[in-house]
C-alpha positions as CSV (number, residue, x, y, z in Angstrom):
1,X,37.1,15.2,36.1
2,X,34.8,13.1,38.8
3,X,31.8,11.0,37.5
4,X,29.4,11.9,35.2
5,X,25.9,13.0,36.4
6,X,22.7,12.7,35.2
7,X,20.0,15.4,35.2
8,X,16.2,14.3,35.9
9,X,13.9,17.3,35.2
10,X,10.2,16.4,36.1
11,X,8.1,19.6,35.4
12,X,4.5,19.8,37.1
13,X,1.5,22.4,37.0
14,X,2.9,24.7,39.6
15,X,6.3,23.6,40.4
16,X,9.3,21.4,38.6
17,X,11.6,18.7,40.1
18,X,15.0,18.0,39.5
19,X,17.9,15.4,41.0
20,X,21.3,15.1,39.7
21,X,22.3,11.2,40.0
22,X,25.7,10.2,39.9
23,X,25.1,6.4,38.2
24,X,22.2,5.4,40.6
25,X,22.9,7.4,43.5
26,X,21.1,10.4,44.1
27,X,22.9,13.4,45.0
28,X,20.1,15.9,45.5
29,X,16.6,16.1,44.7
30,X,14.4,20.1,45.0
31,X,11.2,20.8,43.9
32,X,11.4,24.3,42.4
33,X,8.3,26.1,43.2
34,X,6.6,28.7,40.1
35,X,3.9,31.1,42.3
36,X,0.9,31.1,40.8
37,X,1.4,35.0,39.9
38,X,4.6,34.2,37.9
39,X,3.1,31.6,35.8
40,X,-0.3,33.7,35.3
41,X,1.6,35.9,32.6
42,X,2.1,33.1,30.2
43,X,-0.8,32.1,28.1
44,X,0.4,28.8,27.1
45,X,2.3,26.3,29.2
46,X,4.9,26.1,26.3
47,X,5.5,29.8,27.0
48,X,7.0,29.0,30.4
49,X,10.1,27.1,28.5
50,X,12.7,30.0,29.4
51,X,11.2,31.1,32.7
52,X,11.5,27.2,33.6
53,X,14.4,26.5,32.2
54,X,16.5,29.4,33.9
55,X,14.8,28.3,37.3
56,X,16.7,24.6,36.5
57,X,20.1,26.6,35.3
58,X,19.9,28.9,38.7
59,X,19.3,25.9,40.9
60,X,22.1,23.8,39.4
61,X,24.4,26.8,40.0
62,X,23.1,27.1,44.0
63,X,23.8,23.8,44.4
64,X,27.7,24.1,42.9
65,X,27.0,21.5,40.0
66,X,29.6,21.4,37.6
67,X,27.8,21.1,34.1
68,X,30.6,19.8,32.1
69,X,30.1,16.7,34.4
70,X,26.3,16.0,33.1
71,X,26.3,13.7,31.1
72,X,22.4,13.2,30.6
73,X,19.7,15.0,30.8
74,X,16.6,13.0,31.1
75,X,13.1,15.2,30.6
76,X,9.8,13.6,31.6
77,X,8.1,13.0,28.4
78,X,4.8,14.5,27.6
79,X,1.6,14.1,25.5
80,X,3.0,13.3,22.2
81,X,2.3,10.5,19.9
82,X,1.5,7.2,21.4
83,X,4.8,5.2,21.8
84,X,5.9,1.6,23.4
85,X,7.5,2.1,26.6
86,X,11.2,2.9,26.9
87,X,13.7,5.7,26.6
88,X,13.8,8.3,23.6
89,X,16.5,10.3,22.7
90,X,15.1,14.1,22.1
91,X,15.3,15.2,18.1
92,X,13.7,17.2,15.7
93,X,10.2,15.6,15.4
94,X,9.8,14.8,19.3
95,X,10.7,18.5,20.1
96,X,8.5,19.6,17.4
97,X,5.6,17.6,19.0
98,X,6.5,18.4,22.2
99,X,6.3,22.4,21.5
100,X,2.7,22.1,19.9
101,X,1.4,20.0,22.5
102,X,-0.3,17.5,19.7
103,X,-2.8,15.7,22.3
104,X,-2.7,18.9,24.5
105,X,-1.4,20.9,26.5
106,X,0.6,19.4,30.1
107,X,3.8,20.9,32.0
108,X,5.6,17.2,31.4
109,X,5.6,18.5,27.5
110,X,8.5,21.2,28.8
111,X,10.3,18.1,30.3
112,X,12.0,17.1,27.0
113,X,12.3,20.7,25.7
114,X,14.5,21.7,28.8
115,X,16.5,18.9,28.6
116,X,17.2,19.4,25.7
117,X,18.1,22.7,25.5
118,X,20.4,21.9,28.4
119,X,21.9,18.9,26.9
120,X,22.7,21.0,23.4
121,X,24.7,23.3,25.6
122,X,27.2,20.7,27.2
123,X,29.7,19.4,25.4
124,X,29.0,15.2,24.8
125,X,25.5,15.5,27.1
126,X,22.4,13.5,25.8
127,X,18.9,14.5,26.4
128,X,16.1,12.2,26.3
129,X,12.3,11.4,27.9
130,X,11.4,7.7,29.3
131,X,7.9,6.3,29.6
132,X,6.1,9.4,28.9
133,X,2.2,9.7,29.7
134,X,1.3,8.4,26.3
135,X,3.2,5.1,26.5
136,X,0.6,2.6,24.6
137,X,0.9,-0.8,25.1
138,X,-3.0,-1.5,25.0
139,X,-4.5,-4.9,23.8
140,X,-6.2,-4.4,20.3
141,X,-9.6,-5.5,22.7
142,X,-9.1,-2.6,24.8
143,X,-9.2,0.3,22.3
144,X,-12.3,-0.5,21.5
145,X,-15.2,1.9,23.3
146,X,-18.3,0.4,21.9
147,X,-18.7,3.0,18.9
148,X,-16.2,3.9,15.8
149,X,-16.1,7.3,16.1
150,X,-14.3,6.8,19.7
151,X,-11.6,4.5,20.9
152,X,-9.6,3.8,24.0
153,X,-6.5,5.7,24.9
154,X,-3.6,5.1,27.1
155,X,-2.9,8.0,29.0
156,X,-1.8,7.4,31.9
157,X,0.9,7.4,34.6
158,X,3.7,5.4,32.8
159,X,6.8,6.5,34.5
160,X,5.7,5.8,38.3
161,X,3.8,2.6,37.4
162,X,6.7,1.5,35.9
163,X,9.1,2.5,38.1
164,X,6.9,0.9,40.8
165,X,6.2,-2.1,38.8
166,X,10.0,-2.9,38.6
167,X,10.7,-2.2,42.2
168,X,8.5,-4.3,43.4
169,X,9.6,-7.4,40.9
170,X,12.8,-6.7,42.1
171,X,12.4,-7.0,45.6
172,X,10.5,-10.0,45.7
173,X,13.1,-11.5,43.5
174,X,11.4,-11.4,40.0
175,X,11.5,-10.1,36.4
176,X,9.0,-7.5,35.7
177,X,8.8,-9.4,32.3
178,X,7.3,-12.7,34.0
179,X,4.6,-10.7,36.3
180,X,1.2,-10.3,36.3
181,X,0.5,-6.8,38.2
182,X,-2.4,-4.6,38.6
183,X,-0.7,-1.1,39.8
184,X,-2.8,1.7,40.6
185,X,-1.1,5.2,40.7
186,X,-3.3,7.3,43.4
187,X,-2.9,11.5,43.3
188,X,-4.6,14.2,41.9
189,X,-5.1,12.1,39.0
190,X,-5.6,8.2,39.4
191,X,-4.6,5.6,36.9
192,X,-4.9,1.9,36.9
193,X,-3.1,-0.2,34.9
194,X,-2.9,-4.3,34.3
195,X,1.0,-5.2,33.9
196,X,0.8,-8.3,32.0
197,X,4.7,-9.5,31.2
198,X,5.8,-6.2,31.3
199,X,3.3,-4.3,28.9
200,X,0.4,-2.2,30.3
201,X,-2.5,-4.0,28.2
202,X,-5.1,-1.9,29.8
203,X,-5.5,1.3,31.7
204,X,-7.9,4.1,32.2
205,X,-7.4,7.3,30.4
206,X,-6.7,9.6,33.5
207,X,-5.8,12.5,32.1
208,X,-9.7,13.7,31.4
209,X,-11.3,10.5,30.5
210,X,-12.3,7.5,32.4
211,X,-12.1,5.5,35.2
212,X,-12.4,6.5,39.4
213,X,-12.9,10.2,40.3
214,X,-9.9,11.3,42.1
215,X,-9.2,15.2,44.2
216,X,-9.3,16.7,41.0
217,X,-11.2,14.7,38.1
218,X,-14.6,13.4,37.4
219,X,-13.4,10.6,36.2
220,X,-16.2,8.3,34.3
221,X,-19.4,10.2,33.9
222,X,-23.5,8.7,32.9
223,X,-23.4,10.1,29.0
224,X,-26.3,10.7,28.4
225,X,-26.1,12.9,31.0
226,X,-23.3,14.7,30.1
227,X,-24.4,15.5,26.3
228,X,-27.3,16.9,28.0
229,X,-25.2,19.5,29.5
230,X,-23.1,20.1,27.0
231,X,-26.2,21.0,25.2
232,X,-28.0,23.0,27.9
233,X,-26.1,26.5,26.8
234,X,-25.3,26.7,30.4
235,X,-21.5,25.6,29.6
236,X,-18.9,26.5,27.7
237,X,-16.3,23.7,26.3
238,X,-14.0,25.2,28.6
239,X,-16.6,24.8,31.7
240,X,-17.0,21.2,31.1
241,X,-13.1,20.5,30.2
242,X,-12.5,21.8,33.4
243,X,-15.2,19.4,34.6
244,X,-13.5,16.6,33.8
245,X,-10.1,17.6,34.6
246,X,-9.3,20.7,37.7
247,X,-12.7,20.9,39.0
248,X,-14.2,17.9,39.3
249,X,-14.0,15.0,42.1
250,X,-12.9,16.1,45.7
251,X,-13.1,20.1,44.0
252,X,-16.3,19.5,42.8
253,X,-18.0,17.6,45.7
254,X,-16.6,19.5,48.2
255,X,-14.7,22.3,47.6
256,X,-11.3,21.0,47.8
257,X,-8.5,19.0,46.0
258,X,-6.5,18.3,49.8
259,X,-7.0,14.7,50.4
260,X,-5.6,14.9,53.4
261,X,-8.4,17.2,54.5
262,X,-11.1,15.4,53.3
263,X,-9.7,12.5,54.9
264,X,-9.6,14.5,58.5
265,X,-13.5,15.5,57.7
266,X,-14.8,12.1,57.2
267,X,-13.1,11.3,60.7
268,X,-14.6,14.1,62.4
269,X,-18.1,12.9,61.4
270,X,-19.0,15.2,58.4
271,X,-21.1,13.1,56.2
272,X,-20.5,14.3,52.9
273,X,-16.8,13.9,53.1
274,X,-17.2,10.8,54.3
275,X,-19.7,9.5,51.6
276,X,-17.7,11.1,48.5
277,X,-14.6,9.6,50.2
278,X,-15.8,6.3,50.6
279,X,-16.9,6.5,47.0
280,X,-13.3,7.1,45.5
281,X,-11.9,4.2,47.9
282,X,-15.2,2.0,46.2
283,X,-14.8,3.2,42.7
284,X,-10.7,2.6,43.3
285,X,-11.8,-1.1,44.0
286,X,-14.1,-1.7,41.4
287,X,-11.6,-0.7,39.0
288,X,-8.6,-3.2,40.6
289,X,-11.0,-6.0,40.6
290,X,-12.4,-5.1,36.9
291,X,-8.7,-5.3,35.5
292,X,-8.1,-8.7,37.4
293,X,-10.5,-9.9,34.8
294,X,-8.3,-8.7,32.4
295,X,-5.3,-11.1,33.9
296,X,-7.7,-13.7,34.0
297,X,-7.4,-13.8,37.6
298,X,-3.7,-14.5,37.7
299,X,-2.7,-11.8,39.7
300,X,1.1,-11.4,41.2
301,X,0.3,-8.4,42.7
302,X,-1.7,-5.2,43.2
303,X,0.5,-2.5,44.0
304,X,-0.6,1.1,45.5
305,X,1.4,3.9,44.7
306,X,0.7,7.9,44.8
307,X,0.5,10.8,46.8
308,X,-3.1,9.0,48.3
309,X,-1.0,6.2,49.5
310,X,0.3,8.2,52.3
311,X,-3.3,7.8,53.7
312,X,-3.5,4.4,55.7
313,X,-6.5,4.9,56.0
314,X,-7.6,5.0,53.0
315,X,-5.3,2.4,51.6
316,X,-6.5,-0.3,54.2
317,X,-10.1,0.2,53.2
318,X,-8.7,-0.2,49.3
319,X,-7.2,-3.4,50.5
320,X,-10.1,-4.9,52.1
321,X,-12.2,-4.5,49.1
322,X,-9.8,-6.2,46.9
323,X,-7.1,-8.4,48.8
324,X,-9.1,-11.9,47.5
325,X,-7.6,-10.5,44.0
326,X,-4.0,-11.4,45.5
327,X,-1.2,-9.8,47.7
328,X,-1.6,-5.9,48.8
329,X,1.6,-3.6,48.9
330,X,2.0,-0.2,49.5
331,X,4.9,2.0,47.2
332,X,3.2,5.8,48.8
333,X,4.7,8.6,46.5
334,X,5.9,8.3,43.6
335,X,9.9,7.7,41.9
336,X,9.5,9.6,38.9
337,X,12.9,11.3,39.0
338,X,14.9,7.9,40.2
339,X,13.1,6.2,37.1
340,X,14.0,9.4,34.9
341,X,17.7,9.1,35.9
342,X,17.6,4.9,35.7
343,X,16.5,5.4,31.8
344,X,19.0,8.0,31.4
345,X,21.7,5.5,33.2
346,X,20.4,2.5,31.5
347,X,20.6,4.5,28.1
348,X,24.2,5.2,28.3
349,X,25.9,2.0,30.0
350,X,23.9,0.0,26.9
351,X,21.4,-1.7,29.2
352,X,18.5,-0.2,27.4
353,X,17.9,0.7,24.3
354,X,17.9,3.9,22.8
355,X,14.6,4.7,21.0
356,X,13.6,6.8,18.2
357,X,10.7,8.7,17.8
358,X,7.9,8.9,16.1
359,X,7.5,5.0,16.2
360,X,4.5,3.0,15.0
361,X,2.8,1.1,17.7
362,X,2.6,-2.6,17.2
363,X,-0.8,-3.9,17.5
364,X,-1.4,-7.1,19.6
């Protein structure tokens, strides 16, 4: 009969990942790529379940997979309700969440759905979702916003910061548990979060709240200034959602979410680019340094992880700004299906346990 596998299904905006693991060990990994055109026919992302789904089933069958030999099928979780971090096996309430999008609407929400599905079609296969987006973990301090009609979320990149967090506490011969880290997850979204023994006590909200700009987000924005707008009649909610998240930052400034261009433009002298980039790499800092106030200055570590990382560049000007906060290293890109198919592996061989959703959050 072989091994069992482990599926890792990672869905984005215009494409899904997926990596069958044998243990550990990584057979393949394929980003499947949905063209624009194909996903412009469904209204809702949670429309795209079956066309996504059959693009996973096709691919496994390409690559001669032997689904009776899956014995997990781990889905990136997405923005359901706020949960400690960990792995959850997929039932009734999660899926039911998961399908309605309760704090929106992301592609990580099909994650859990298609796994699943898959999983319910295999005889003995599990399906669960690890460290989704929502993972909360916040200090009571840190929910607070400064009026009661708002408070603090954590939305953020859990499963790479995570992932990253571990890797690194592992390699310089440490639990995660006994660190103090400040990891800061650099894409088209950016996230920051201060990893105090293992929980992420505070993080910007980077899915359309706060913190640096980044390629495709505005990140933090002078309120008064934007309730102005908002009651200009020039917008629509709609315009100014997509403000905040798709059209604002590198989009916004300058016409472009492709960091790598912007980077090339500041180099060639063009002085915009150079002045909005410079201003992500500043904001970037300010928030590192801000959170080391959080870890009272005890600081293991500040790890930079993300598509951006590539750029060393922009990475060594992030350091320079911030390496009297503690040690600097670079984790470029991101291991979101490794960590997918560690939870899965974890899950099964009894090394982690087994969650269940919903779960109340315990309040520190």
């Amino acid at each position: 009969m072989g091994h069992p596998l482990i599926l890792a299904i990672d869905p984005g905006s215009t494409s899904t990942k997926i990596g069958v693991f044998r243990d550990l060990e990584m057979i393949f990994e394929i980003t499947i790529v949905h063209p624009v055109e194909s996903l412009r026919r469904f209204s809702h992302i949670a429309e795209q379940f079956e066309y996504r789904k059959e693009k996973v089933l096709y691919t496994l069958k390409e690559q001669a997979v032997n689904p009776r030999l899956i014995a997990a099928v781990v889905g990136r979780g997405g923005l359901v309700k706020p949960l400690p971090s960990g792995v959850y096996e997929m039932n009734e309430s999660l899926s039911t969440d998961l399908k309605k999008g309760i704090l929106g609407e992301h592609a990580s929400n099909l994650g859990g759905l298609i796994a699943q599905d898959i999983a319910y079609q295999l005889p003995g296969a599990r399906a669960f979702i690890a460290d989704p987006v929502v993972v909360d973990e916040l200090d009571d301090v840190a929910r607070i916003s400064g009026h009661p009609l708002f408070s603090r979320q954590s939305i953020f990149h859990a499963l790479n910061q995570k992932a990253i967090a571990r890797t690194h506490a592992a390699k310089v011969g440490r639990k995660y548990e006994e660190m103090h880290l400040i990891v800061a997850h650099l894409g088209g979204g950016i996230t920051i979060g201060a990893h105090r023994k293992g929980c992420v006590v505070d993080v910007n909200q980077g899915l359309n709240g706060d913190g640096p700009f980044s390629p495709e987000r505005s990140g933090t924005l002078p309120t008064g200034q934007l309730v102005d707008l908002c009651f200009s009649g020039e917008y629509t909610k709609k315009d100014v959602k997509e403000m905040l998240a798709g059209k604002g930052g590198y989009v916004a400034y300058l016409g472009t979410n492709n960091a790598e261009e912007v980077e090339d433009a500041a180099r060639r002298g063009d002085g915009m680019s150079r002045i909005i980039r410079d201003a992500l790499v500043y904001q970037v800092a300010k928030e590192i340094g801000a959170l080391s106030t959080v870890l009272e200055g005890a600081v293991d570590a500040i790890l930079l992880t993300g598509g951006l990382s590539y750029s060393p560049s922009l990475t060594s000007d992030i350091t320079r700004r911030v390496k009297h906060l503690g040690d600097v290293f670079l984790y470029p890109g991101e291991e979101e299906l490794k960590a997918l198919a560690w939870h899965g592996w974890a899950a099964l061989t009894g090394r982690e346990e087994i969650r269940s959703y919903p779960v109340d959050i315990i309040r520190r």
